[in-house]
MDAnalysis code that builds the backbone (N, CA, C; Angstrom):
import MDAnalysis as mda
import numpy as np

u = mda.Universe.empty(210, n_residues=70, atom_resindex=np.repeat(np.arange(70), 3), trajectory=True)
u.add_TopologyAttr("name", ["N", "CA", "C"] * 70)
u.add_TopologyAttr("resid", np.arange(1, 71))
u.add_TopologyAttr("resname", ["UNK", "UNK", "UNK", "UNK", "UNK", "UNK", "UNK", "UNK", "UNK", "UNK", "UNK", "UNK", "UNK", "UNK", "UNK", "UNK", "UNK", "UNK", "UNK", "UNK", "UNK", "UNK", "UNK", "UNK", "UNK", "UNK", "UNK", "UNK", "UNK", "UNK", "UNK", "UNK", "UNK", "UNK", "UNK", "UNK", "UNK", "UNK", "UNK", "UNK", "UNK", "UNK", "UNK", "UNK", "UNK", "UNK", "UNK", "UNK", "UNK", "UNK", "UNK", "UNK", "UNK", "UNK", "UNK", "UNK", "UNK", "UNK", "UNK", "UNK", "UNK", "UNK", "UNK", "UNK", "UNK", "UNK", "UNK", "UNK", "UNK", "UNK"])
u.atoms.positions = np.array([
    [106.371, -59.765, 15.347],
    [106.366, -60.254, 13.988],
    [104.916, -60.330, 13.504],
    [104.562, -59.870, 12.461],
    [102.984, -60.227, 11.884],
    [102.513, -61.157, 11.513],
    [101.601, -62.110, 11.475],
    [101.041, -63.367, 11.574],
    [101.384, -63.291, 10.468],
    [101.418, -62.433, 9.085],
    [101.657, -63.016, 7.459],
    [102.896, -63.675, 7.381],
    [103.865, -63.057, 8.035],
    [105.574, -63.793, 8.248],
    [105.495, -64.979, 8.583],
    [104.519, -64.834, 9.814],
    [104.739, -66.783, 10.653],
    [103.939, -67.276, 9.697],
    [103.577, -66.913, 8.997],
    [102.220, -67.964, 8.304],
    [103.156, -68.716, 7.247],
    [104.117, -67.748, 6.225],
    [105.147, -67.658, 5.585],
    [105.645, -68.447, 5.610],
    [106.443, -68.037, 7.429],
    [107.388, -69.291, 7.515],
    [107.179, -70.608, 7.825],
    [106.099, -70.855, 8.219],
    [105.365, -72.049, 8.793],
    [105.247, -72.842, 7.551],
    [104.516, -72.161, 6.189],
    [104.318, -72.660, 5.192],
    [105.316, -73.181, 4.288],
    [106.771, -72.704, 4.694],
    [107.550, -72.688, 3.473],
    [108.668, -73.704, 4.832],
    [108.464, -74.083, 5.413],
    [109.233, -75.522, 6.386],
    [108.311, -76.398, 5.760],
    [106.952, -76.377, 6.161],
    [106.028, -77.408, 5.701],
    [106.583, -77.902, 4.771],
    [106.764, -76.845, 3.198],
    [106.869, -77.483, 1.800],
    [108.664, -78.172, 2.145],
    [109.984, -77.527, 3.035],
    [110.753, -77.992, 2.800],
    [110.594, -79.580, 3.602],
    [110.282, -79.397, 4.177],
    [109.984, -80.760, 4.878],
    [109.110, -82.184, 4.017],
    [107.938, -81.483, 3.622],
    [107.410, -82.324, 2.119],
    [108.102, -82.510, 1.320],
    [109.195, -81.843, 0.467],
    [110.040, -82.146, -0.618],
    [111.369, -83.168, 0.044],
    [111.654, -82.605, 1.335],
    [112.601, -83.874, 1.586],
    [112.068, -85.230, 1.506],
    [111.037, -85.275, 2.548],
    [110.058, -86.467, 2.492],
    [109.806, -87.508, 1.354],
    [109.334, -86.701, -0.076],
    [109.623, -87.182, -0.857],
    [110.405, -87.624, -1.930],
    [111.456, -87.039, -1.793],
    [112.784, -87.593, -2.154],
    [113.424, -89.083, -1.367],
    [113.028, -88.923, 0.011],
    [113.402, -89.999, 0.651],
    [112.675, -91.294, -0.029],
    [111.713, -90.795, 0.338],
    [110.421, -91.598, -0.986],
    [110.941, -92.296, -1.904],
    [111.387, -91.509, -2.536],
    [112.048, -91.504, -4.011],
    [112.774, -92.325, -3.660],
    [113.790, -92.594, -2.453],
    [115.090, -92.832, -2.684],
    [114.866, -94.715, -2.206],
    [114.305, -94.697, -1.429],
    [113.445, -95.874, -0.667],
    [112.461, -96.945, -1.967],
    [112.054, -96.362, -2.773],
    [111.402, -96.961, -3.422],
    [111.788, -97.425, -5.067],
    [112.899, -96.344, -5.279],
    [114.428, -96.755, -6.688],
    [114.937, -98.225, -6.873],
    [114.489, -98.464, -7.818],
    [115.013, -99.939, -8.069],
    [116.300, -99.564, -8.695],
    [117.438, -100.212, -8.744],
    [118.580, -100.537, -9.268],
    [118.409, -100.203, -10.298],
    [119.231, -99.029, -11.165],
    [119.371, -99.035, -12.594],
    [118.099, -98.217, -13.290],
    [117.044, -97.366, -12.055],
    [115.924, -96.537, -12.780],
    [116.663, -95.099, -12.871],
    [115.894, -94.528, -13.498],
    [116.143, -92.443, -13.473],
    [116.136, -92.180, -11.941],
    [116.985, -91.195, -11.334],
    [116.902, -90.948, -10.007],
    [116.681, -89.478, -10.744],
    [115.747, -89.039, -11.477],
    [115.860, -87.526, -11.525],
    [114.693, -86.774, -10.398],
    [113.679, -87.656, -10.373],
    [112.638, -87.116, -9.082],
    [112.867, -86.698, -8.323],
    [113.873, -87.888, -7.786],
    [114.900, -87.654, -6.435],
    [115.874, -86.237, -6.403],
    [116.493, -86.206, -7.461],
    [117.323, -84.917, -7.319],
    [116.419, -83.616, -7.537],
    [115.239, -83.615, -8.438],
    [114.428, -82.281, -8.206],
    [113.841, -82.077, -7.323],
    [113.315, -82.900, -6.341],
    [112.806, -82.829, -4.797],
    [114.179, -82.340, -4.423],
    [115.416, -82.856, -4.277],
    [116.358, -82.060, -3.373],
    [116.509, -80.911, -3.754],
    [116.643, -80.651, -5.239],
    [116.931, -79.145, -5.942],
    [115.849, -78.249, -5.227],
    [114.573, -78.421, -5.319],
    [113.523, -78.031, -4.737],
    [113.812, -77.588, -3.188],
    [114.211, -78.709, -2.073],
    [113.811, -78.309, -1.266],
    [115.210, -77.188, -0.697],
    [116.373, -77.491, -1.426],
    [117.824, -76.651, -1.520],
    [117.139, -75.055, -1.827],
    [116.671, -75.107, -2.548],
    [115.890, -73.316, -2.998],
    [114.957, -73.293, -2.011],
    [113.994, -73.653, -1.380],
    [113.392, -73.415, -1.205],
    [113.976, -72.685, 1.055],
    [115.460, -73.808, 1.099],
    [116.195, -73.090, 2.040],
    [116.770, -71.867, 2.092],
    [117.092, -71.890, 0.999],
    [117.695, -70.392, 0.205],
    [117.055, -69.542, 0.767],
    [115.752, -69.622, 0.006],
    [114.913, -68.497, -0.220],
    [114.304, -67.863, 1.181],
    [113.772, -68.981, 1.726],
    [113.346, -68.897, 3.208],
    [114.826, -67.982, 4.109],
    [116.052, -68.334, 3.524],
    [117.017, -67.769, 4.475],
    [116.712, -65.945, 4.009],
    [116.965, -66.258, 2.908],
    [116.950, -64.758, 2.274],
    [115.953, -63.831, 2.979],
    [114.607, -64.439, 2.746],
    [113.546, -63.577, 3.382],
    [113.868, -62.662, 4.626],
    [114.269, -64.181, 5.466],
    [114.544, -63.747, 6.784],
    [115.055, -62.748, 6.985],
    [116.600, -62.863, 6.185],
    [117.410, -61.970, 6.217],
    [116.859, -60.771, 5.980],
    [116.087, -60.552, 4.759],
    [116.016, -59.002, 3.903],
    [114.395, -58.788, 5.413],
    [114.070, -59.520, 5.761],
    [112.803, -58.998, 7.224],
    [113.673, -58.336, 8.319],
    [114.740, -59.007, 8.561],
    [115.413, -58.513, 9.335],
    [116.058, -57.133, 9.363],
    [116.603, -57.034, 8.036],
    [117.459, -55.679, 7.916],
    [116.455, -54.854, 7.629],
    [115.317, -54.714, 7.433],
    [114.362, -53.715, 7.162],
    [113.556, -53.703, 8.577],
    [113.664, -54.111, 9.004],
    [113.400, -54.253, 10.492],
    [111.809, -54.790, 10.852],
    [111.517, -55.493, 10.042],
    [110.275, -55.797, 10.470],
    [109.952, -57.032, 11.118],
    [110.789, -57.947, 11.216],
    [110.917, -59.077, 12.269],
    [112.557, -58.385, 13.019],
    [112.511, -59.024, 14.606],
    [113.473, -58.554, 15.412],
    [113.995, -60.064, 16.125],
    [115.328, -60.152, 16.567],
    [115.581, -61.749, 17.130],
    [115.043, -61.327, 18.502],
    [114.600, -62.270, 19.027],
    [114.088, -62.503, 20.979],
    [112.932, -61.232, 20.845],
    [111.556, -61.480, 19.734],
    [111.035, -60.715, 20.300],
    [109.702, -61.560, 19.965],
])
């Protein structure tokens, strides 16, 4: 696999992992009766951002430029 992929993927867990984080944030720190919209665009956020990361994979895979067990 070429270091730009792992770099990729390394980078784009990081951000899903940050956007959960702060939603939890979000969710931990909501007083009774405020906007929870932060909260749901951090999840919207980090929901695409699984997507997308799957997709990649996928379309690396079928073009063959990442391989599984290698």
């Amino acid at each position: 696999m070429p270091p730009v992929v792992k770099y990729v993927v390394i980078a784009m867990l990081i951000m899903i992992v940050a956007s959960l984080g702060y939603a939890l944030y979000q969710m931990a720190t909501n007083r009774q009766g405020e906007n929870d919209t932060t909260m749901v665009k951090a999840l919207t956020i980090r929901v695409g951002l699984s997507i997308a990361l799957f997709a990649i994979l996928m379309i690396l895979s079928a073009l063959g430029i990442i391989t599984p067990n290698s």
